[in-house]
C-alpha positions as CSV (number, residue, x, y, z in Angstrom):
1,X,0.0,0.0,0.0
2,X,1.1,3.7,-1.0
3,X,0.3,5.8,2.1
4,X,0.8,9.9,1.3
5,X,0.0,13.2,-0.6
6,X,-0.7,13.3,-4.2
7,X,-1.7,15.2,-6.8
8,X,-5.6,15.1,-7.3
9,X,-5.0,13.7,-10.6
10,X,-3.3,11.0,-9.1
11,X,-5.8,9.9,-6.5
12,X,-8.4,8.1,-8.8
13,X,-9.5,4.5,-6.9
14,X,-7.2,5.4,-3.9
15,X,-8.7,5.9,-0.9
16,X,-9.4,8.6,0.8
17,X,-7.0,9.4,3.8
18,X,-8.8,11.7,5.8
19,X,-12.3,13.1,6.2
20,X,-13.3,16.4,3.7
21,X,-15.6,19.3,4.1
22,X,-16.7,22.0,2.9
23,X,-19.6,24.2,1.7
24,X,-20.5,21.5,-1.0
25,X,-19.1,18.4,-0.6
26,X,-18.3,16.1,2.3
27,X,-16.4,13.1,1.7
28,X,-15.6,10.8,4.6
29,X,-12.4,8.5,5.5
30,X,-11.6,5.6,3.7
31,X,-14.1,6.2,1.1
32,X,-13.3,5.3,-2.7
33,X,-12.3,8.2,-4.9
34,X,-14.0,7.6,-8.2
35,X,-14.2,10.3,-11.3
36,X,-17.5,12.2,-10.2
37,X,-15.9,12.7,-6.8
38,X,-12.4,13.9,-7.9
39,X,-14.5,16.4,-10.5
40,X,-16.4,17.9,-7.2
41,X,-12.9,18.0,-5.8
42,X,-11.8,20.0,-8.3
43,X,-14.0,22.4,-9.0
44,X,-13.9,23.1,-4.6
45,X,-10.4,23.9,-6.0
46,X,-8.2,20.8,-4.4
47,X,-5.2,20.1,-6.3
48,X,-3.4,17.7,-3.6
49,X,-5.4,15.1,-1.2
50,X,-2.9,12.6,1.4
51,X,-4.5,8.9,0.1
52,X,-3.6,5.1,0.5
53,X,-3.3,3.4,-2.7
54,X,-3.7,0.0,-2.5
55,X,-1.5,-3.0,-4.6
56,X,-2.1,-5.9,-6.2
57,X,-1.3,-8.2,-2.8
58,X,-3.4,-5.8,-0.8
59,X,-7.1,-6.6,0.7
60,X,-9.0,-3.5,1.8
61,X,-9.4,-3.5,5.2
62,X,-13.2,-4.5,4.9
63,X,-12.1,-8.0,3.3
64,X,-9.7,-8.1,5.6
65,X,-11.0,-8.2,8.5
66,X,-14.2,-10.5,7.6
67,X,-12.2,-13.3,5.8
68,X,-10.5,-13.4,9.6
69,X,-14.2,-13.0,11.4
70,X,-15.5,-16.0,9.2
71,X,-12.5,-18.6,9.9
72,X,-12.7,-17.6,13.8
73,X,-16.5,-17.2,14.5
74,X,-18.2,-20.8,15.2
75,X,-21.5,-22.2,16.3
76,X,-24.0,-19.8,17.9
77,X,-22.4,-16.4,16.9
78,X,-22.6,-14.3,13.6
79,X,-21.1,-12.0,12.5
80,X,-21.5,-7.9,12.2
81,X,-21.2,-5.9,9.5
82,X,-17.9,-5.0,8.1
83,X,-17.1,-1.3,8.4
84,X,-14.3,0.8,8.6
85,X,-11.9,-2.3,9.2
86,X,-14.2,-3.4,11.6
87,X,-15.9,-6.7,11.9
88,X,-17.5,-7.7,15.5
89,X,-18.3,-11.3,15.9
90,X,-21.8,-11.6,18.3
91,X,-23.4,-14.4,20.4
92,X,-26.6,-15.5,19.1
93,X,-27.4,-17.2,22.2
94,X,-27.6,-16.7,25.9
95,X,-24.5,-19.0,27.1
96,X,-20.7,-18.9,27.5
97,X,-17.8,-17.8,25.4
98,X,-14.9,-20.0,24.3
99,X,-11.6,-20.0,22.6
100,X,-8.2,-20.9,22.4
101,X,-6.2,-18.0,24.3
102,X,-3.2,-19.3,22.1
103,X,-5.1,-18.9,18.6
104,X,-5.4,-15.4,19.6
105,X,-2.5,-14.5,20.6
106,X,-1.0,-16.0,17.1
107,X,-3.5,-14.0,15.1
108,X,-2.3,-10.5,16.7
109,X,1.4,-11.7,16.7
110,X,1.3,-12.0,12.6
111,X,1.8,-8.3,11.6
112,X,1.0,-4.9,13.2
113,X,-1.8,-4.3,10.8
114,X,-3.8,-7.3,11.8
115,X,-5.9,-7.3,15.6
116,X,-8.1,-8.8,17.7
117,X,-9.8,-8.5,21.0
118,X,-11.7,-10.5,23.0
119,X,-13.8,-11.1,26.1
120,X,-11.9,-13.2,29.0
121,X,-12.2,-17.1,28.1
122,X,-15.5,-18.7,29.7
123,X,-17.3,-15.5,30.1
124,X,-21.4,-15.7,30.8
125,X,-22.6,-13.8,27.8
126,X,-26.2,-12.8,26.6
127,X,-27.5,-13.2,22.8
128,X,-26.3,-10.3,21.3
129,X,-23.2,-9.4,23.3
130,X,-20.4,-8.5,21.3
131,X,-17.7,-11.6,22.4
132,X,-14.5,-10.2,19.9
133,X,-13.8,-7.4,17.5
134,X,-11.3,-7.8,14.4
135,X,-9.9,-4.5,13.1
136,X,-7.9,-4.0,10.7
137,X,-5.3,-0.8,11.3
138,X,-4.3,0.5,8.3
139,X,-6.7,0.7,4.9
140,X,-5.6,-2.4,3.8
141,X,-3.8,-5.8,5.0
142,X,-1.0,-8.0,3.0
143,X,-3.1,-10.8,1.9
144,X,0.2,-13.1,3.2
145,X,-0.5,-11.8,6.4
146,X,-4.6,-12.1,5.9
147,X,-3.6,-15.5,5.2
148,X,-1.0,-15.9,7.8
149,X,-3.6,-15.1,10.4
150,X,-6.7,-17.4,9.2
151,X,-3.6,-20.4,9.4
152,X,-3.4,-19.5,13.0
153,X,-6.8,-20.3,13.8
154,X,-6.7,-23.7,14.9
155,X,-10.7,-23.5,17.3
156,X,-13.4,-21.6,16.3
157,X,-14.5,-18.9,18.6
158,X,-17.9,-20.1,19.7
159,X,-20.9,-20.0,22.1
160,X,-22.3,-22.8,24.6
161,X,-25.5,-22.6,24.9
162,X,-27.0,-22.6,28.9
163,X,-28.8,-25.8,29.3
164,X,-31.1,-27.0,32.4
165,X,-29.5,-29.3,35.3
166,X,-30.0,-31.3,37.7
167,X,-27.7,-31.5,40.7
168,X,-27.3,-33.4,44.4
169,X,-25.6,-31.9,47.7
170,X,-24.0,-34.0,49.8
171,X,-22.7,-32.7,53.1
172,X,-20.7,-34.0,55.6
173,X,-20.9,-33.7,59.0
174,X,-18.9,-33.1,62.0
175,X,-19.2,-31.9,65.5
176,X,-17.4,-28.4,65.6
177,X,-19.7,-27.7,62.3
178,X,-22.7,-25.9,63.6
179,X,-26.1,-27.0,61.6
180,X,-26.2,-23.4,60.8
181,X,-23.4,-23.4,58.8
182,X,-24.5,-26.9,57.0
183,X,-28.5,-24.6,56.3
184,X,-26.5,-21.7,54.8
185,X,-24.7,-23.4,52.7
186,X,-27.2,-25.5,50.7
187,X,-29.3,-22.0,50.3
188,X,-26.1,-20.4,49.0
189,X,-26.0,-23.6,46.9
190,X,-29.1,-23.1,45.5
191,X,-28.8,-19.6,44.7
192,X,-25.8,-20.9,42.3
193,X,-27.5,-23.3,41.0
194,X,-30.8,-21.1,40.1
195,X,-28.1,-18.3,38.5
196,X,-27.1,-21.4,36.1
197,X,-31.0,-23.3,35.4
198,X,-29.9,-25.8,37.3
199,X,-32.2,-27.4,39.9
200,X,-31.2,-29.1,44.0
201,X,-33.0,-31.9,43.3
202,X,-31.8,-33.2,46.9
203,X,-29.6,-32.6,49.6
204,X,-27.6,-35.7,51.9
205,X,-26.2,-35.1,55.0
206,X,-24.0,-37.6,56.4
207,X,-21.0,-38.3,58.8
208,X,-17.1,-37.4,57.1
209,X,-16.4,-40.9,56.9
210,X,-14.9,-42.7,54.1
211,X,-18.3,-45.3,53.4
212,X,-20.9,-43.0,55.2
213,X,-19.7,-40.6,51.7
214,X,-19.8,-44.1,49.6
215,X,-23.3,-44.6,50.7
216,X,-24.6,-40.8,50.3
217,X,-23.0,-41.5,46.3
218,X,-24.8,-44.5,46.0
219,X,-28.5,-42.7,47.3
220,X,-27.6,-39.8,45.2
221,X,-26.2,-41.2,41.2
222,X,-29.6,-43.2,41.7
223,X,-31.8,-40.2,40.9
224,X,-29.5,-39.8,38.0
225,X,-28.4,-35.9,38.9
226,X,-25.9,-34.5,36.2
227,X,-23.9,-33.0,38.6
228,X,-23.0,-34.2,42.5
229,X,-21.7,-31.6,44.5
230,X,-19.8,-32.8,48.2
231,X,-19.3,-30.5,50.9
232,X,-16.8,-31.7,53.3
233,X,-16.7,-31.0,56.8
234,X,-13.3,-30.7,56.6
235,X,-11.3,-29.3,52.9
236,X,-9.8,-32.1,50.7
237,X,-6.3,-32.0,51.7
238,X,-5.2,-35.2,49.9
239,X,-6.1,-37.8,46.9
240,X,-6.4,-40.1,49.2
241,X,-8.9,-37.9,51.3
242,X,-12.2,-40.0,52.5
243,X,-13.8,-37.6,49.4
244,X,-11.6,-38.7,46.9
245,X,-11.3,-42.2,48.3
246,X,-14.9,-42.6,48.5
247,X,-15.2,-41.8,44.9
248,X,-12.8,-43.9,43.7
249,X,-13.7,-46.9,45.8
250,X,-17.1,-46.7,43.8
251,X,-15.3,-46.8,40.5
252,X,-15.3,-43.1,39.5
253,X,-12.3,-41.1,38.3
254,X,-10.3,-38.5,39.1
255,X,-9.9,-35.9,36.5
256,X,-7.5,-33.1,39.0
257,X,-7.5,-32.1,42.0
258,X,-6.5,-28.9,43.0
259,X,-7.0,-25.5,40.7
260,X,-4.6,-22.4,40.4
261,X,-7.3,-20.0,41.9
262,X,-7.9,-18.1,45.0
263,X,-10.3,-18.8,46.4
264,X,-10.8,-21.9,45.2
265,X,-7.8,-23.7,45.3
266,X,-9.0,-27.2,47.1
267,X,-11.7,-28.0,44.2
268,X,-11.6,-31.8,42.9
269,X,-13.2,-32.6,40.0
270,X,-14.3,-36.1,39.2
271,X,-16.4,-38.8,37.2
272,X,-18.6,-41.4,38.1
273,X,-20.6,-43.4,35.3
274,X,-21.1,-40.1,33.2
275,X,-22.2,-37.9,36.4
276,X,-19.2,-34.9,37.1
277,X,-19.0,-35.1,41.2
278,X,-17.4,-31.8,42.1
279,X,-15.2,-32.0,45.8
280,X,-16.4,-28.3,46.6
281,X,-13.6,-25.8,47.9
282,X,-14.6,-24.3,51.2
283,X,-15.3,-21.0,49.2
284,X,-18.5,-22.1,47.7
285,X,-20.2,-21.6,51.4
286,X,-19.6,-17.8,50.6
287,X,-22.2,-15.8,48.0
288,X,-18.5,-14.1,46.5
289,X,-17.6,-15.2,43.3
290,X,-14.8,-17.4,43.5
291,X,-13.0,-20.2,41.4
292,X,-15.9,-22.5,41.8
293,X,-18.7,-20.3,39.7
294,X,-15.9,-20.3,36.9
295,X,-16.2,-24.4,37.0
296,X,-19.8,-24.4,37.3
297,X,-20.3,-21.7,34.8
298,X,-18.7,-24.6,32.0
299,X,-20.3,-27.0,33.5
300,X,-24.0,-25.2,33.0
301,X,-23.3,-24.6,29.4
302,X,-22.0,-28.4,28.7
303,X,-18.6,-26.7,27.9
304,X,-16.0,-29.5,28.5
305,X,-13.9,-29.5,32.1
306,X,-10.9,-30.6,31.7
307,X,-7.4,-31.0,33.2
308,X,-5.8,-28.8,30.6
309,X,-8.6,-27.0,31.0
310,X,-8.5,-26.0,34.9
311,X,-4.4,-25.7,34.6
312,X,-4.7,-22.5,32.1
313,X,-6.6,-20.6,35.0
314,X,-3.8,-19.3,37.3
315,X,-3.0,-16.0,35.2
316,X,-5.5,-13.9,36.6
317,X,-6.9,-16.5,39.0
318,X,-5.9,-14.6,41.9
319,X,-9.2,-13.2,42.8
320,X,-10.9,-11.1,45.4
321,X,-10.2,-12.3,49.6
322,X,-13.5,-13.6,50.1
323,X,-14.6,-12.1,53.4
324,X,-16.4,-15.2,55.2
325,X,-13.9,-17.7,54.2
326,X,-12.7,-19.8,56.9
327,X,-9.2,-18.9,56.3
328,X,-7.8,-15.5,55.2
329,X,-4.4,-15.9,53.0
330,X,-2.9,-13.5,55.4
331,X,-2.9,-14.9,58.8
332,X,-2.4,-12.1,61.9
333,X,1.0,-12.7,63.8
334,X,2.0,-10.5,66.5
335,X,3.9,-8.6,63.6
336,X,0.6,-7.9,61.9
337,X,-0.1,-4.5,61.1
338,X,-2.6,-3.0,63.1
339,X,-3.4,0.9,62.1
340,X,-5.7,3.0,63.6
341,X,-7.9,5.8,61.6
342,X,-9.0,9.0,63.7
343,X,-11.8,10.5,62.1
344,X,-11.8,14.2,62.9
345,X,-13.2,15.9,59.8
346,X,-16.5,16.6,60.7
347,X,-18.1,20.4,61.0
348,X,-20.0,19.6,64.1
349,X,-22.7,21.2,62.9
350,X,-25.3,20.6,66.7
351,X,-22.7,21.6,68.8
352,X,-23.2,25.4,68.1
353,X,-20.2,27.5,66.1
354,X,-17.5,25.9,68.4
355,X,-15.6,23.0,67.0
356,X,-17.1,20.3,69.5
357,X,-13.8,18.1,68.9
358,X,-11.4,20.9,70.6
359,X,-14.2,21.6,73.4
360,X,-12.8,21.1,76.6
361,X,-13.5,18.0,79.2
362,X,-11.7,17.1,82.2
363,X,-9.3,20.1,81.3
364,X,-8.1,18.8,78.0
365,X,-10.0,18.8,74.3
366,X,-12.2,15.7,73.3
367,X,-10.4,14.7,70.5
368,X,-7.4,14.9,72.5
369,X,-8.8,11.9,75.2
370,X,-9.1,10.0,72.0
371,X,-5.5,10.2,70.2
372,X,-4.4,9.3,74.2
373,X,-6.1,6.2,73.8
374,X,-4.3,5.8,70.6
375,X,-0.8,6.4,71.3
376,X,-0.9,4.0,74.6
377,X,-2.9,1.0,72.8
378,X,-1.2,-1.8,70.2
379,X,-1.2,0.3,67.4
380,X,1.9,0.1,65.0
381,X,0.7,3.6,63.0
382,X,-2.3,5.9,62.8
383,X,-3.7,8.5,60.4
384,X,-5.7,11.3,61.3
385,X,-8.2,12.7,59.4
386,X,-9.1,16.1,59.3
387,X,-11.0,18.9,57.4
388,X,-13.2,21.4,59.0
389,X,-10.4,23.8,60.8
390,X,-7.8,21.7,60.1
391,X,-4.9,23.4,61.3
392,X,-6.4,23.5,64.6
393,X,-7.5,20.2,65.0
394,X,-3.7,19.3,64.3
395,X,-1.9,21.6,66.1
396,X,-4.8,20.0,69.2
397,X,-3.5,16.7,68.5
398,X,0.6,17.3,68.2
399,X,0.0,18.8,72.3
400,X,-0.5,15.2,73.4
401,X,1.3,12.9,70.7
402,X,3.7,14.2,67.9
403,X,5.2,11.8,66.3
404,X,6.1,10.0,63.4
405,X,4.0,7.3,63.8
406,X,0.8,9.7,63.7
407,X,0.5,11.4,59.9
408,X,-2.5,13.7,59.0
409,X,-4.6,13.3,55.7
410,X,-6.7,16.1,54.7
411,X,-10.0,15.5,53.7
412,X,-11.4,18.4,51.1
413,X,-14.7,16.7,50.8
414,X,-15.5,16.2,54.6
415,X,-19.1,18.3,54.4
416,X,-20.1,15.0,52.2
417,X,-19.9,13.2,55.0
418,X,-18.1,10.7,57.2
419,X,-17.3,8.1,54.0
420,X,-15.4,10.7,52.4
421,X,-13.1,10.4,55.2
422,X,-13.0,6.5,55.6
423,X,-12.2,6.6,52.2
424,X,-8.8,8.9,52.3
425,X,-8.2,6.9,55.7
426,X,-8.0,3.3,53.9
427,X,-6.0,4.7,51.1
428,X,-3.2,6.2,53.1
429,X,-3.6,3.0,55.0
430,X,-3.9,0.2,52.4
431,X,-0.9,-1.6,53.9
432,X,-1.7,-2.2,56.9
433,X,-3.4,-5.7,57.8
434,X,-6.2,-4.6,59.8
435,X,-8.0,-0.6,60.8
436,X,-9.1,0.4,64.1
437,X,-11.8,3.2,63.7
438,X,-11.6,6.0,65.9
439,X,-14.4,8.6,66.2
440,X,-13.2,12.1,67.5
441,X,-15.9,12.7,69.7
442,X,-15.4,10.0,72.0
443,X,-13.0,11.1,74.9
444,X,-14.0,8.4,77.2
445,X,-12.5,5.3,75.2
446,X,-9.5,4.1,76.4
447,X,-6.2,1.8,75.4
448,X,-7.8,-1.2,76.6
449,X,-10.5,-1.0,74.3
450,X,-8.6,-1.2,71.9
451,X,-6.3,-3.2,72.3
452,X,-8.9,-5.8,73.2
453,X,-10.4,-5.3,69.4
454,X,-6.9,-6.1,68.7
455,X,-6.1,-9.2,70.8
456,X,-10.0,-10.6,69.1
457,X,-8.5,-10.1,65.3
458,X,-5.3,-11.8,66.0
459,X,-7.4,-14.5,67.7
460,X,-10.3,-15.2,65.8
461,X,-8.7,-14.3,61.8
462,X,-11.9,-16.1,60.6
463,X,-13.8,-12.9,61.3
464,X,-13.5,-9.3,59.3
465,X,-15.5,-7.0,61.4
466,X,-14.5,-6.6,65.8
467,X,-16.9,-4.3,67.8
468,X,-16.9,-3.9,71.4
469,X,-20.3,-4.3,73.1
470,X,-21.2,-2.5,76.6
471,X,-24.0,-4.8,78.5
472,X,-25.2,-6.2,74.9
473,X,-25.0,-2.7,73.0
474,X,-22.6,-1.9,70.2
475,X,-19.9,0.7,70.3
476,X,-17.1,2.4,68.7
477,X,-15.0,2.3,68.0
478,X,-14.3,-0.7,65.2
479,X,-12.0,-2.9,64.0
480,X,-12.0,-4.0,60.3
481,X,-9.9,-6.8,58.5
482,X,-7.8,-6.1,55.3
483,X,-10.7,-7.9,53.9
484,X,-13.6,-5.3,53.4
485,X,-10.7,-2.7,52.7
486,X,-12.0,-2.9,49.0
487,X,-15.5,-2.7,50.6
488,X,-14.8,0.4,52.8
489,X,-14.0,2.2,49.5
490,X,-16.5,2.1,47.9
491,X,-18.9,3.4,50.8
492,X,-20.2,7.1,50.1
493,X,-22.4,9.7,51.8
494,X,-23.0,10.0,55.3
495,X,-22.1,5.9,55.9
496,X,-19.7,4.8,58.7
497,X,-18.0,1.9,58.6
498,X,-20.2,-0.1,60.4
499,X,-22.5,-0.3,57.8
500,X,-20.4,-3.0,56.7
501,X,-21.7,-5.0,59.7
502,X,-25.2,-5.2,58.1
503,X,-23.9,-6.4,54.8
504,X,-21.5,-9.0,56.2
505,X,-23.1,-10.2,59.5
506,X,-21.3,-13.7,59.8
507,X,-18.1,-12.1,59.2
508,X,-18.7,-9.6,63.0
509,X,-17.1,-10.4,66.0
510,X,-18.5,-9.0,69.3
511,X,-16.1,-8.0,72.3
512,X,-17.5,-7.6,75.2
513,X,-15.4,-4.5,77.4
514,X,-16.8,-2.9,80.9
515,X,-16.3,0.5,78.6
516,X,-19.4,2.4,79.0
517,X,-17.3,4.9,77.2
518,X,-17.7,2.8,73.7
519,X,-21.6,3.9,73.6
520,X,-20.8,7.8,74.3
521,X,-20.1,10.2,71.5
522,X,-20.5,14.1,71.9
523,X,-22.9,15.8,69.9
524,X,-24.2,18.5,71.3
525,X,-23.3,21.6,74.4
526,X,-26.3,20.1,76.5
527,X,-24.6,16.6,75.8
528,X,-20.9,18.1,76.9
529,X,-22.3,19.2,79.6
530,X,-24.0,16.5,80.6
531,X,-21.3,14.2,80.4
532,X,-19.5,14.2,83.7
533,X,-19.7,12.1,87.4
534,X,-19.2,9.1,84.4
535,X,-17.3,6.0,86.1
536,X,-13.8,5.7,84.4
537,X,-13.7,2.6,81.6
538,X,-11.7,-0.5,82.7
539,X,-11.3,-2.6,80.3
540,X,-13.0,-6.0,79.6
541,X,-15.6,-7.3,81.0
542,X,-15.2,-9.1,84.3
543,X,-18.4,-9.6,85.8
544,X,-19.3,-5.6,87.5
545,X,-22.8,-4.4,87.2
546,X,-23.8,-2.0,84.7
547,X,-23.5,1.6,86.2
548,X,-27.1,2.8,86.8
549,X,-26.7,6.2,85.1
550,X,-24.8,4.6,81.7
551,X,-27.3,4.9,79.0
């Protein structure tokens, strides 16, 4: 192809390099120059125009990039019109998308001219979702490279279609596992299930025993299921695990165990007499997506699990933490990182003109009681937030604790509300392993408190969320896992953080403290002034009455 500027005179059958207007003629991009519209050309008075000029081995982009659309697209797509080097291939049914990774990786490797892009392999598409686009680069292509790149199609880019199923749970039992757990689980089952057309058509639960397993199989391949799904009481840690045993013992196979995804890396897949039995990864108990719905996804749309299949998933098989998974990767040492977050942004709008946070109790300001909890607790760091007089609020704070460990973020958007200010907090403290939550306004917590919330966490890593309870009742302030850090970010408005209580309940840990300071926040003068004759906090909770004039 001749790519530049030419004479007009030259230009006839070459294509048009860029877009022309004027008073009375408009001719776009890529478009043809025949006679008629180099004589309206002329008489506009253009003598030179930049064109492409294709050869006798070049294919206009057009044919180009639909001889490459019809050797990739296969069964249940079609193709889109071919425009402006552009051909998109489209799913004609609702189902999932599959292709060779390799075969398009060869087709972009053949020349700079020639590309392709694609949805993510085994992707849950609806009829008439676009699942790749070819496009051509230039005006034209080689045809040895056209060529070149149909060659490297090997599989056909196609769509299975979502079918109904039938599957069987089986769940094993043992006595730390509460019956609870064993309920929520089959309902998050089914919720799967429904998401794919497939129907529970029963549920089995049994003892973790090697032939107790063997006989739940045996009840459940006699209703013929096409999928059997086992739930151990404790993960598969081995082949030769009572799941995979009992399998095998009853003349099934073992296509892998194991997958290169997290969550999800304890999954065994296996065969008996034409059924697919599925060893479940303890991640399926949670609602998250995780390496399981990628399995079950192939498995709705009788897309083939394989092996080879299930080893190609590790590059970008890392996935989200999961936050109600029994284990977290990151287990908390007594090197963990435990950060606390001061929120002290707000305007304090009740409390009168005053900043209620530098108001004055027990001779020192509110929010000063507070960073005094701080620096004596467990804390490795802490970040301050502030925003409504600022400077003040900092030059408050560096009286009782300056330090390096203690930084200050600024929060511009703090009238927004207080998840503007969570939300600066967790960024400047995405590295730490865990967040301790500290409201301003709250002079009567103390070190203990925290460091109780602390002592929980490093305890009890199955849970995300810590809050300390006074005679039953909820308080500040709150730990929260690495987990929900991904979570926290995304809250907005006037949401605290223990919104995320509500939206992961199994995943909260109460701590009960004898802190009657944990349900006391200043709002208001009358509140202020109010608050004093209050017993001091001491810690956990050992047994004392509640203090008649608490609230």
């Amino acid at each position: 192809m001749q790519f530049g500027r030419f004479s007009l005179a030259d230009t006839l059958g070459a294509l048009l390099a860029h877009s022309y207007k004027s008073a009375s003629i408009r001719i776009r991009k890529g478009q043809l120059l025949t006679a008629d519209l180099i004589e309206q050309l002329k008489t506009d008075g253009v003598t030179h125009l930049t064109v492409a000029k294709l050869e006798a081995d070049d294919l206009h982009e057009d044919v180009s990039a639909l001889e490459i659309a019809n050797a990739l697209a296969g069964s249940n797509t079609r193709l889109g019109t071919a425009a402006t080097g552009r051909v998109n291939i489209h799913a004609l049914v609702d189902g999932l998308c599959d292709f060779h990774v390799d075969d398009i990786h060869a087709i972009n490797a053949v020349h700079e001219s020639i590309t392709i892009a694609t949805l993510a392999p085994s992707t849950l598409v609806a009829a008439g979702q676009i699942l790749a686009t070819i496009k051509i680069i230039p005006y034209s292509a080689h045809v040895n490279h056209v060529r070149t790149a149909r060659k490297a199609i090997r599989h056909s880019l196609c769509v299975h279609q979502m079918q109904p199923s039938t599957a069987c749970l089986i769940q094993t039992e043992l006595p730390a596992l509460k019956t609870r757990v064993l309920d929520k689980t089959r309902h998050v089952t089914e919720h799967r299930l429904t998401a794919r057309q497939a129907t529970l058509v029963d549920e089995i639960r049994t003892e973790h025993t090697c032939d107790a397993i063997k006989s739940a199989l045996t009840r459940a391949l006699k209703m013929k299921p096409d999928w059997v799904l086992i739930f151990g009481a404790s993960a598969i840690s081995d082949r030769g695990d009572v799941i995979p045993k009992a399998i095998t013992e009853l003349g099934g196979h073992i296509e892998h165990f194991g997958m290169p995804m997290d969550p999800g890396n304890l999954l065994l897949l296996a065969e008996i007499d034409g059924t697919i039995v599925i060893g479940m990864p303890g991640c399926g108990r949670s609602r998250q997506h995780n390496g399981l719905d990628k399995v079950l996804d192939r498995m709705a749309c009788r897309a083939p699990v394989t092996r080879q299949w299930i080893t190609t998933l590790g590059v970008g098989g890392l996935l989200k933490e999961i936050v109600d998974r029994p284990r977290p990767r990151v287990m908390p040492t007594e090197q963990t990182s435990i950060a606390a977050l001061l929120l002290g942004a707000g305007t304090s709008s009740r409390f009168g003109e005053q900043n209620k946070l530098l108001s004055l109790w027990q001779g020192e300001a509110l929010i000063n009681h507070v960073v005094r909890a701080i620096a004596q607790s467990g804390v490795s760091k802490a970040v301050a937030i502030t925003g409504h007089q600022s400077s003040l609020i900092t030059a408050s704070i560096k009286t009782v604790h300056e330090s390096n460990d203690f930084k200050y973020v600024h929060n511009e958007a703090y009238s927004t509300g207080m998840a503007s200010s969570l939300v600066k907090g967790v960024s400047a403290l995405i590295d730490a392993d865990a967040i301790v939550v500290c409201l301003g306004d709250m002079p009567r917590i103390n070190s203990k408190v925290i460091d109780a919330l602390i002592a929980a966490f490093r305890q009890h890593p199955d849970k995300a969320i810590y809050i300390p309870t006074y005679f039953g009742q909820r308080g500040n302030p709150v730990l929260i896992a690495r987990r929900l850090f991904d979570s926290m970010l995304l809250l907005k408005g006037d949401t605290g953080a223990r919104v995320l209580a509500k939206q992961f309940p199994d995943s909260v840990m109460e701590i009960s403290t004898d802190c009657a300071g944990i349900l006391q926040d200043i709002d208001t003068r009358e509140e202020l002034s109010a608050f004093t004759n209050e017993h001091d906090c001491t810690g956990t909770n050992n047994g004392k009455q509640r203090p008649s004039d608490t609230p």
